[in-house]
N, CA, C, O and CB atoms as a CASP TS submission, in Angstrom:
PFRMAT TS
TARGET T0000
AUTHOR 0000-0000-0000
METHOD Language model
MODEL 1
PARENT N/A
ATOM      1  N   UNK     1      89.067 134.933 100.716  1.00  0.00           N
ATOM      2  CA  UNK     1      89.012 134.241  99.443  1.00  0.00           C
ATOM      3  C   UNK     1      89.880 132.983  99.510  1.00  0.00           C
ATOM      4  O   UNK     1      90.810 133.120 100.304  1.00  0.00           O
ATOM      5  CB  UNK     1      89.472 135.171  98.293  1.00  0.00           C
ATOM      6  N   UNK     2      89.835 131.833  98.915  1.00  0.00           N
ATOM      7  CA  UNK     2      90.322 130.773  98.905  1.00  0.00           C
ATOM      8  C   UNK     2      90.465 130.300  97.548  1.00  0.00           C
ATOM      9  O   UNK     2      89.936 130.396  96.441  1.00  0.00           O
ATOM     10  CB  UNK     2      89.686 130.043  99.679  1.00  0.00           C
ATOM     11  N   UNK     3      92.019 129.401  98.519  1.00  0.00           N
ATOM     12  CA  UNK     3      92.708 129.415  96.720  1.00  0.00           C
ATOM     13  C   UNK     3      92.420 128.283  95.612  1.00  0.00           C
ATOM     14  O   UNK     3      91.312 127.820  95.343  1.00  0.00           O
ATOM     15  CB  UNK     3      94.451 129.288  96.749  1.00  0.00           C
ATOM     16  N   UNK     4      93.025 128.111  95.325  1.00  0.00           N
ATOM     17  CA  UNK     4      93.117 126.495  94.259  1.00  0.00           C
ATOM     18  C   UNK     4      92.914 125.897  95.277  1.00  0.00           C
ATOM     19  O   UNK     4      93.245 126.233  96.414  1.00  0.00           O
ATOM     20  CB  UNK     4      94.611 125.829  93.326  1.00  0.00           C
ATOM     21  N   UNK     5      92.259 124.808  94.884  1.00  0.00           N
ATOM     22  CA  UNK     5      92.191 123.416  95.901  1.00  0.00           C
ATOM     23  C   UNK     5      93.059 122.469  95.242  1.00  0.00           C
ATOM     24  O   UNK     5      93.540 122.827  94.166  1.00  0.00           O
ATOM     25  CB  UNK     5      90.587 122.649  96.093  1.00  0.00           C
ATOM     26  N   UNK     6      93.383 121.181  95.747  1.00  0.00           N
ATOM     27  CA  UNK     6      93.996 120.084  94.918  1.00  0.00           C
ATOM     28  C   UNK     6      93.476 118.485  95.945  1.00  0.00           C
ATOM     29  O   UNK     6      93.198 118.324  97.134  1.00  0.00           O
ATOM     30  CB  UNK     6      96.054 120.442  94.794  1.00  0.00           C
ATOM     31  N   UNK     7      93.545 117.548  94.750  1.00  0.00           N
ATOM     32  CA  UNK     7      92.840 116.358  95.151  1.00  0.00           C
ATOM     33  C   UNK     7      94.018 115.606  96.043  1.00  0.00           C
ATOM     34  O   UNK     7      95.213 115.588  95.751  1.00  0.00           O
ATOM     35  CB  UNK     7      92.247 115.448  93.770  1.00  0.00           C
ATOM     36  N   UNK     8      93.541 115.129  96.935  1.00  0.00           N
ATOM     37  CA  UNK     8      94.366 114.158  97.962  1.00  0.00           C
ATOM     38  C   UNK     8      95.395 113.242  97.274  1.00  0.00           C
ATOM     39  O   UNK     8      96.295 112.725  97.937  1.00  0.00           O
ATOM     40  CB  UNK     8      93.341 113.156  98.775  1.00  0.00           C
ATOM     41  N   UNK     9      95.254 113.010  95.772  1.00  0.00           N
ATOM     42  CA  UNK     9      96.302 111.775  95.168  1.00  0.00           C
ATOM     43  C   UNK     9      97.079 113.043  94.492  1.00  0.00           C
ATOM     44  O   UNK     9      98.249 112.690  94.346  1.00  0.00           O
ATOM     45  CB  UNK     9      95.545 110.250  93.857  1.00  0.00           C
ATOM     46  N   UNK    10      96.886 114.448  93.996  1.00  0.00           N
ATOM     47  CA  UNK    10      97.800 115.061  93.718  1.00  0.00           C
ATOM     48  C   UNK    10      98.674 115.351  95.119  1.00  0.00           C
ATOM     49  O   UNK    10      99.871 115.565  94.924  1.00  0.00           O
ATOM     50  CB  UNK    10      97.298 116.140  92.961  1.00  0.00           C
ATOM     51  N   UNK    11      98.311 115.376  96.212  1.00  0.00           N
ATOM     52  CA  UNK    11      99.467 115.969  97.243  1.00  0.00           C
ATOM     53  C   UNK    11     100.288 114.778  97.349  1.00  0.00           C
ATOM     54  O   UNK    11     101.518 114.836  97.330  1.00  0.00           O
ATOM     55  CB  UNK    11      98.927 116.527  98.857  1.00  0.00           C
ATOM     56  N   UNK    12      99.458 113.416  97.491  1.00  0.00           N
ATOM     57  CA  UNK    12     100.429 112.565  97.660  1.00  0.00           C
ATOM     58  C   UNK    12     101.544 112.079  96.841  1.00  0.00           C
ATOM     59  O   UNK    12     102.614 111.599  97.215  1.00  0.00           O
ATOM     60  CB  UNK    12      99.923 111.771  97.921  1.00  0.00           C
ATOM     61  N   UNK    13     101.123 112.279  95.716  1.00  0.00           N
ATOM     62  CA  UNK    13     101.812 112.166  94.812  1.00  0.00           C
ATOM     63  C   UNK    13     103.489 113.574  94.381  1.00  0.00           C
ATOM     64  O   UNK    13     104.687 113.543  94.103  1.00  0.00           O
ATOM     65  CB  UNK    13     100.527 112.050  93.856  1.00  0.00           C
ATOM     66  N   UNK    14     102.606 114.353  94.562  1.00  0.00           N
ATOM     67  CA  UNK    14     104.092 115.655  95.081  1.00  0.00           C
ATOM     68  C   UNK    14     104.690 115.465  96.185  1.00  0.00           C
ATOM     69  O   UNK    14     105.852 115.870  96.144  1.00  0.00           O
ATOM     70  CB  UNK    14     103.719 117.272  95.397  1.00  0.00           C
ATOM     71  N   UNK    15     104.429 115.085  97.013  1.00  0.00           N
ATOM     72  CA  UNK    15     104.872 114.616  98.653  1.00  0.00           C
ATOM     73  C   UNK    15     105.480 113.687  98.116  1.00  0.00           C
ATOM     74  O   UNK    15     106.678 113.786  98.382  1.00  0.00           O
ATOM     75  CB  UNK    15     103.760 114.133  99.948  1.00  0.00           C
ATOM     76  N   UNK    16     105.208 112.630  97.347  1.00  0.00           N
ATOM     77  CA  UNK    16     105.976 111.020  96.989  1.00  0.00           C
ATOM     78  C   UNK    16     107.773 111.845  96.253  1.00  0.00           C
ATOM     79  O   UNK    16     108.944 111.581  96.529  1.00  0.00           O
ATOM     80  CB  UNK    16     104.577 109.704  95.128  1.00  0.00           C
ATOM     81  N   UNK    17     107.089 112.958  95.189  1.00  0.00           N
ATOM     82  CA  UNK    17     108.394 113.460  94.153  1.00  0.00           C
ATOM     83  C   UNK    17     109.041 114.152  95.495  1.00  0.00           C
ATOM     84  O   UNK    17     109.987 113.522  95.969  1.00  0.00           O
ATOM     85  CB  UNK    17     107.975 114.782  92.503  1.00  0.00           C
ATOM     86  N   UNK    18     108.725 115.167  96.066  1.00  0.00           N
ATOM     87  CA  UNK    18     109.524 115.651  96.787  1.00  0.00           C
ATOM     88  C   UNK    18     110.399 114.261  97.473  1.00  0.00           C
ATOM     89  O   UNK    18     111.579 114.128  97.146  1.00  0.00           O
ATOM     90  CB  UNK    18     108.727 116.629  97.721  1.00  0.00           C
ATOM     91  N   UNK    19     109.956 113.560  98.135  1.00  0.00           N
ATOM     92  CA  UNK    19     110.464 112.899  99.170  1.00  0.00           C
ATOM     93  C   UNK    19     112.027 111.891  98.340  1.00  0.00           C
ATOM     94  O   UNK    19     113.145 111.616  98.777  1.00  0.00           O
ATOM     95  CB  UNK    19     108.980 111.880  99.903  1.00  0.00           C
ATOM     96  N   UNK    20     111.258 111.581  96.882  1.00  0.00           N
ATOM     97  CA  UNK    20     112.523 111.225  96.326  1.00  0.00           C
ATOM     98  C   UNK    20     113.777 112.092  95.260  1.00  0.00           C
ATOM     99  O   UNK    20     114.888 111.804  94.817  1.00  0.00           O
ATOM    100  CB  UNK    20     112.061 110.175  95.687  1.00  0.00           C
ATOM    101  N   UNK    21     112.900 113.206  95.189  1.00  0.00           N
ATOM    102  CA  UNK    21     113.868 114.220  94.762  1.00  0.00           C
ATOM    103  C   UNK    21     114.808 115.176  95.544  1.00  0.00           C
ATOM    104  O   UNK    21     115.902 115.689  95.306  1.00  0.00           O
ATOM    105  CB  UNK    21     113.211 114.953  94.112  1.00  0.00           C
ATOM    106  N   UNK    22     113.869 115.205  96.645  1.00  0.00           N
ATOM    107  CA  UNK    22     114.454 116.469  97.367  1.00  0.00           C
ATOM    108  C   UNK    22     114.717 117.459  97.415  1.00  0.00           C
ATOM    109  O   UNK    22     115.490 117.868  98.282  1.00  0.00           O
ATOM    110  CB  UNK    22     115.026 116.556  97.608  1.00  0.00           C
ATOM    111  N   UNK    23     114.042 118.437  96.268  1.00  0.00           N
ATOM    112  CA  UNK    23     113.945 119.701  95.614  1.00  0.00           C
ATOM    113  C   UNK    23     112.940 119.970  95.461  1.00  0.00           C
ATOM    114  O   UNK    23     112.432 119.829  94.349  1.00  0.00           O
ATOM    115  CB  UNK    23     114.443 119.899  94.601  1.00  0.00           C
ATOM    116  N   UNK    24     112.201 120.498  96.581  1.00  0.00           N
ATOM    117  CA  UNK    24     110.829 121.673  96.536  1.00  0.00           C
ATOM    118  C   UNK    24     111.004 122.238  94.838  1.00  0.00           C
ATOM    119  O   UNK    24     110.487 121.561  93.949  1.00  0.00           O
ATOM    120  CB  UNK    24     111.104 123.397  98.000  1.00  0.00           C
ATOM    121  N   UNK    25     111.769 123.518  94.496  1.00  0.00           N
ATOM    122  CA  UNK    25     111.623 123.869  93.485  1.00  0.00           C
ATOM    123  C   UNK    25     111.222 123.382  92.510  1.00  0.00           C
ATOM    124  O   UNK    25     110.273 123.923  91.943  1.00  0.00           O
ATOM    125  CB  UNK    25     112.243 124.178  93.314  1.00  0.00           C
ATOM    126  N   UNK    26     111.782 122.234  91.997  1.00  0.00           N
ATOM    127  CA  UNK    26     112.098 121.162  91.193  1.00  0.00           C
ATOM    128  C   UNK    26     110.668 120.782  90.572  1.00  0.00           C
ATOM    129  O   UNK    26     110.219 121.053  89.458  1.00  0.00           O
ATOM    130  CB  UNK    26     112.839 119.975  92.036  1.00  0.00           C
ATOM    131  N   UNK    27     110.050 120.018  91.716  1.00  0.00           N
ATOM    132  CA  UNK    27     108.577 119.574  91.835  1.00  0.00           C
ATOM    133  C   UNK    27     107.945 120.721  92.177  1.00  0.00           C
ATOM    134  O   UNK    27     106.790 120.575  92.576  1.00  0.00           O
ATOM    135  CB  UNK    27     108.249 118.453  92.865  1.00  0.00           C
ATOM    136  N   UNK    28     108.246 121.485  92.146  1.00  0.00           N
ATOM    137  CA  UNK    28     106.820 122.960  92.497  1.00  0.00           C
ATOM    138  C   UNK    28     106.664 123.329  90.505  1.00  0.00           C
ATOM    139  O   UNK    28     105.621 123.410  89.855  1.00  0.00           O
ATOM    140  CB  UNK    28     107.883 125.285  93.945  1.00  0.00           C
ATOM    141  N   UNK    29     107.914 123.460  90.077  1.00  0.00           N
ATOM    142  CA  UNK    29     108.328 123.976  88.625  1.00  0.00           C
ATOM    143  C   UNK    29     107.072 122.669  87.782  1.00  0.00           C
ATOM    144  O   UNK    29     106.096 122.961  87.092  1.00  0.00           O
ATOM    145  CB  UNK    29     110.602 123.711  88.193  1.00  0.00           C
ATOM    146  N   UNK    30     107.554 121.279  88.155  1.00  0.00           N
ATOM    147  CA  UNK    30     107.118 120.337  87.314  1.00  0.00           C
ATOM    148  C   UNK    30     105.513 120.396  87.304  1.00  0.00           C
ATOM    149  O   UNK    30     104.851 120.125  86.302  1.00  0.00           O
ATOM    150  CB  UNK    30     107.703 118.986  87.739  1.00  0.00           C
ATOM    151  N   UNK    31     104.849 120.866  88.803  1.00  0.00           N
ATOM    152  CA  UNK    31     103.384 120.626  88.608  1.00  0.00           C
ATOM    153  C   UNK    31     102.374 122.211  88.478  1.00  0.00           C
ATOM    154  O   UNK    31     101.169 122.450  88.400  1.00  0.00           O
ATOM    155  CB  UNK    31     102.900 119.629  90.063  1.00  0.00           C
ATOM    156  N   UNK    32     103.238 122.782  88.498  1.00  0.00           N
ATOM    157  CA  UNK    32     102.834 124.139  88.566  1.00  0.00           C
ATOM    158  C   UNK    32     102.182 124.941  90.009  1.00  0.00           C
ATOM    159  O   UNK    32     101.605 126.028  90.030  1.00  0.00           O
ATOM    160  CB  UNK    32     101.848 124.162  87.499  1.00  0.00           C
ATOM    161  N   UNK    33     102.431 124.178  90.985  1.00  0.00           N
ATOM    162  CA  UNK    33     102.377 124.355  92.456  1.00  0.00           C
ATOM    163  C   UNK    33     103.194 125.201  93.168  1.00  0.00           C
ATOM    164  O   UNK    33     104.412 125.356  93.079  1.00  0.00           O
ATOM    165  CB  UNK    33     102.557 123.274  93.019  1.00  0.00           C
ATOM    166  N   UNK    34     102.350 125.754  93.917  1.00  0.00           N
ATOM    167  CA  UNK    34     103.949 127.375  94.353  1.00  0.00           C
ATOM    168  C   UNK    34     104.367 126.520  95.577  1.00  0.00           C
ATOM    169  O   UNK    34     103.648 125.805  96.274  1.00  0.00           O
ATOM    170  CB  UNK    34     103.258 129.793  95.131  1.00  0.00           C
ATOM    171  N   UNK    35     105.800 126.777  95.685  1.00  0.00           N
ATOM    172  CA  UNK    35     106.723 126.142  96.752  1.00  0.00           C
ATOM    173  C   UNK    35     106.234 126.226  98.345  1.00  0.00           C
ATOM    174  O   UNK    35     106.282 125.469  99.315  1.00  0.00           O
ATOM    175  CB  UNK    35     108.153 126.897  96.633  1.00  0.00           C
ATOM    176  N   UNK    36     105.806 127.375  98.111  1.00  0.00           N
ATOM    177  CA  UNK    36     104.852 127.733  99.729  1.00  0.00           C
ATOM    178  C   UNK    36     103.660 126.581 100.157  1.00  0.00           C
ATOM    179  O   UNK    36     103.327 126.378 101.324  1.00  0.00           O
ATOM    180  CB  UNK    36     103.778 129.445  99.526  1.00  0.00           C
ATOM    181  N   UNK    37     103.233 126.050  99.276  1.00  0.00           N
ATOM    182  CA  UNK    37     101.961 125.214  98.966  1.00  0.00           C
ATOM    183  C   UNK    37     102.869 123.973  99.320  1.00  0.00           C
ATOM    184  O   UNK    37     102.534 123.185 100.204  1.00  0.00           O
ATOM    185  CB  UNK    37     101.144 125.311  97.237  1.00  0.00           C
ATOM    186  N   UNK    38     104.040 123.832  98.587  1.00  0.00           N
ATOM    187  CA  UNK    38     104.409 122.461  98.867  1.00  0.00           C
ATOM    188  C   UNK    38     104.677 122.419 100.234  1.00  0.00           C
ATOM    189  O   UNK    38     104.270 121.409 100.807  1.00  0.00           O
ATOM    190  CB  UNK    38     105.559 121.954  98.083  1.00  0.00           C
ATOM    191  N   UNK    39     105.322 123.350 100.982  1.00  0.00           N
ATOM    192  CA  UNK    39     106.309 123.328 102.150  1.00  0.00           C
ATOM    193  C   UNK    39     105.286 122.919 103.114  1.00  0.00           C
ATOM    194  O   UNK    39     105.360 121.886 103.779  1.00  0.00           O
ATOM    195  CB  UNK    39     107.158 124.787 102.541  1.00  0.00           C
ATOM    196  N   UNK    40     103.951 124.101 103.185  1.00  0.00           N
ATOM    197  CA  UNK    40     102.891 123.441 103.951  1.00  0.00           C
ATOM    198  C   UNK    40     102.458 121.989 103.852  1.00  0.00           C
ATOM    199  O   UNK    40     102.306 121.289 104.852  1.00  0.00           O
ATOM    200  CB  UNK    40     101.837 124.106 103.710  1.00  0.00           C
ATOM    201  N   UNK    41     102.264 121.561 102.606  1.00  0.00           N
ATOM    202  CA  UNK    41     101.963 120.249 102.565  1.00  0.00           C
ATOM    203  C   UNK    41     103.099 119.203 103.376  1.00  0.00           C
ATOM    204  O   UNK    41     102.683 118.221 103.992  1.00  0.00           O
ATOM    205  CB  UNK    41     101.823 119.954 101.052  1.00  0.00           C
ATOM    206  N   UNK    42     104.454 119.506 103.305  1.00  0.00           N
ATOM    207  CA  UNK    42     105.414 118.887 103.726  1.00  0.00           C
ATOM    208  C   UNK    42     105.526 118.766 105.666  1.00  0.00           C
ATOM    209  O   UNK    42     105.945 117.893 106.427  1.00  0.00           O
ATOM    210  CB  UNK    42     106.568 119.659 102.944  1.00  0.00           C
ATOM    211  N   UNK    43     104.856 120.258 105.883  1.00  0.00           N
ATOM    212  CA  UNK    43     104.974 120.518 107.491  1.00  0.00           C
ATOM    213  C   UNK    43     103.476 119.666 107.535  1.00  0.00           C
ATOM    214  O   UNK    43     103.753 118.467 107.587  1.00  0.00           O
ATOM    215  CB  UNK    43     105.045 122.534 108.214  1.00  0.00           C
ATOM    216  N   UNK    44     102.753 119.766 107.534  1.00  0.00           N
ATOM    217  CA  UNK    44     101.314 118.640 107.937  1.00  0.00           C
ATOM    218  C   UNK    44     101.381 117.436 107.410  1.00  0.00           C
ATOM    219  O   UNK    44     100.418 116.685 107.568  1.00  0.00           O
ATOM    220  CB  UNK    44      99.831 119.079 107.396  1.00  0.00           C
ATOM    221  N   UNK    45     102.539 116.994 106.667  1.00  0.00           N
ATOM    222  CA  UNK    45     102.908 115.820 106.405  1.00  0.00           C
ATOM    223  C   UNK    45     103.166 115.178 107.952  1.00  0.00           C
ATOM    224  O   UNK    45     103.737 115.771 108.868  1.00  0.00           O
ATOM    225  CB  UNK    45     104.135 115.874 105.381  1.00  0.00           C
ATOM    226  N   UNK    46     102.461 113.490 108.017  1.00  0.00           N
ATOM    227  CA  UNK    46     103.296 112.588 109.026  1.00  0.00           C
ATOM    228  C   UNK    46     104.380 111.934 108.684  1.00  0.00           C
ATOM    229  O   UNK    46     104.737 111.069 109.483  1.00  0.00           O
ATOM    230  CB  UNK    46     102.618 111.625 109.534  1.00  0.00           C
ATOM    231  N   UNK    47     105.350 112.162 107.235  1.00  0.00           N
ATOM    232  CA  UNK    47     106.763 112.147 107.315  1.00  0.00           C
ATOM    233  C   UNK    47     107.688 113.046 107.583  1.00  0.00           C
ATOM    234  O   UNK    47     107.643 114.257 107.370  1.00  0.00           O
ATOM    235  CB  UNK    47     107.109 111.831 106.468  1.00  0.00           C
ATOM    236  N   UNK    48     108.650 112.327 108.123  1.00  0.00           N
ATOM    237  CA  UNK    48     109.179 113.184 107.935  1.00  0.00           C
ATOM    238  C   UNK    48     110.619 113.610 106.334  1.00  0.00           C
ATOM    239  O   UNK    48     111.791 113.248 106.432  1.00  0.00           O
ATOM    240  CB  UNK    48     109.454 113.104 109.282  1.00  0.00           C
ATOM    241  N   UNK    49     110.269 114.101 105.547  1.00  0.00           N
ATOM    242  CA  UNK    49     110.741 115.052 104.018  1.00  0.00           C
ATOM    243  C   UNK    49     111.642 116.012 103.954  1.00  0.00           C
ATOM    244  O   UNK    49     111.505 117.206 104.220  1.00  0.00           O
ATOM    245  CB  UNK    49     109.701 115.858 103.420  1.00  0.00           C
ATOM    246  N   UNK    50     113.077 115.120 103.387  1.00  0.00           N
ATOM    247  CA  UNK    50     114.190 116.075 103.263  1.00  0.00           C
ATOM    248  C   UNK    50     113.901 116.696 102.148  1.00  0.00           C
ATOM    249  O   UNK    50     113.220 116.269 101.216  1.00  0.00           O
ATOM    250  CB  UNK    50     115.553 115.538 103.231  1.00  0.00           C
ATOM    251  N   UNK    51     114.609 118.069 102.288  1.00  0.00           N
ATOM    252  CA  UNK    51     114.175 119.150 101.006  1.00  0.00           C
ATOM    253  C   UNK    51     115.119 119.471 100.443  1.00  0.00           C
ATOM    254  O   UNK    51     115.250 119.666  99.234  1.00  0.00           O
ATOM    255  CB  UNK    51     113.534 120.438 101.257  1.00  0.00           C
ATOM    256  N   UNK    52     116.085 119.583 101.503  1.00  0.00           N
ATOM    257  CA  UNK    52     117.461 120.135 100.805  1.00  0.00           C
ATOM    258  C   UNK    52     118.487 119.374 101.777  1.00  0.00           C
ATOM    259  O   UNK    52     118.114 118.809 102.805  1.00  0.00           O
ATOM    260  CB  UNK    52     117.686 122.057 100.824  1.00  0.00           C
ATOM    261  N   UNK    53     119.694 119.416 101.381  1.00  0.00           N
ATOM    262  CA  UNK    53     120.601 118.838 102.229  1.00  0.00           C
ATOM    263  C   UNK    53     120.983 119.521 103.534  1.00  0.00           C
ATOM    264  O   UNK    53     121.735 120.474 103.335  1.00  0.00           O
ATOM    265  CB  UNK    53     121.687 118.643 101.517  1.00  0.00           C
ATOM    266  N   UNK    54     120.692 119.317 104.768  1.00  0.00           N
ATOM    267  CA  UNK    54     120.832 120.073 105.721  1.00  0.00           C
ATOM    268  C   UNK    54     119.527 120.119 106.400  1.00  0.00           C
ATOM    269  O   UNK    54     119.371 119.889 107.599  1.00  0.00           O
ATOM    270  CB  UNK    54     121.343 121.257 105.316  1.00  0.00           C
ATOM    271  N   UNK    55     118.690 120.399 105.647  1.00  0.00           N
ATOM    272  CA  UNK    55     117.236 120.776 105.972  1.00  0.00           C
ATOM    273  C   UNK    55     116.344 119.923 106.094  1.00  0.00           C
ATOM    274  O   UNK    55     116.458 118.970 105.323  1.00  0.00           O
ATOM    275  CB  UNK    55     116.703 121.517 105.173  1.00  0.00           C
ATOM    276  N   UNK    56     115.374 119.905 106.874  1.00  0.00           N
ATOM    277  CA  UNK    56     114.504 119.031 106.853  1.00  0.00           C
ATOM    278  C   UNK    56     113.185 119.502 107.361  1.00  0.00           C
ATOM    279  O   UNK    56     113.084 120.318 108.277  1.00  0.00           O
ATOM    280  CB  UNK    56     114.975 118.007 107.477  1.00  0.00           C
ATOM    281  N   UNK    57     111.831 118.778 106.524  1.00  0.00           N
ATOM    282  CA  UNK    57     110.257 119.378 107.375  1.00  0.00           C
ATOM    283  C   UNK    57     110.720 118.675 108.781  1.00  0.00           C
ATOM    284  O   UNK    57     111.496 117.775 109.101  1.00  0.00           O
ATOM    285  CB  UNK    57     108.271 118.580 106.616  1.00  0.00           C
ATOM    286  N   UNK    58     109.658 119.740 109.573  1.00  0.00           N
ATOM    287  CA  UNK    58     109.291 118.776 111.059  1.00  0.00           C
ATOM    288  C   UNK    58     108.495 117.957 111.206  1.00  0.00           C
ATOM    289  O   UNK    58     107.431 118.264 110.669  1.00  0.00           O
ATOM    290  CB  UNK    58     108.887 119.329 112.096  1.00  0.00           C
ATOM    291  N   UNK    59     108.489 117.018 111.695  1.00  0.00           N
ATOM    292  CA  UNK    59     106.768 116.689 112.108  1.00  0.00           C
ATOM    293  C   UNK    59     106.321 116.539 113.086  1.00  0.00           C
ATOM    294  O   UNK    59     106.776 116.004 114.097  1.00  0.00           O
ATOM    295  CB  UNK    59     106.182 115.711 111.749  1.00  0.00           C
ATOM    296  N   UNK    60     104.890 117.237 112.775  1.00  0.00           N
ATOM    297  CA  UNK    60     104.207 117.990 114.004  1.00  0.00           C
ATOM    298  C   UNK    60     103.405 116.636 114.446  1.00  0.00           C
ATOM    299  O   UNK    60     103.043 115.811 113.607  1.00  0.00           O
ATOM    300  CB  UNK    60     103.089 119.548 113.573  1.00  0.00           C
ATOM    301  N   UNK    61     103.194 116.508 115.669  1.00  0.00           N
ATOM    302  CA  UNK    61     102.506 114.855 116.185  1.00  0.00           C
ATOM    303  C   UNK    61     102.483 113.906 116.263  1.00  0.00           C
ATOM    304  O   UNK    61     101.550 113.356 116.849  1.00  0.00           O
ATOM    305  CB  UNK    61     101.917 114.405 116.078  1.00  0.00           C
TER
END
């Protein structure tokens, strides 16, 4: 089964908040997006997106 989908200007646009907020939670709370959803979006991201202080996505390629 497959889940919610979401349109390419909503990820970019959560990818944009994350990248200047830096709180997954934060922006998962504001769009109603589960944090798991964001994190993936953040790891197949070609930035690389601090999340928390310390932490950071990788990027893969």
């Amino acid at each position: 089964m497959k889940g919610k989908s979401y349109t390419k200007e909503l990820k970019e646009e959560v990818l944009r908040e994350v990248k200047e907020v830096g709180n997954v939670s934060l922006v998962s709370r504001r769009h109603g997006i589960s944090k798991s959803t964001i994190f993936t979006w953040i790891k197949n991201s070609k930035d690389e997106i601090k999340v928390k202080p310390g932490r950071k996505a990788l990027v893969e390629g």
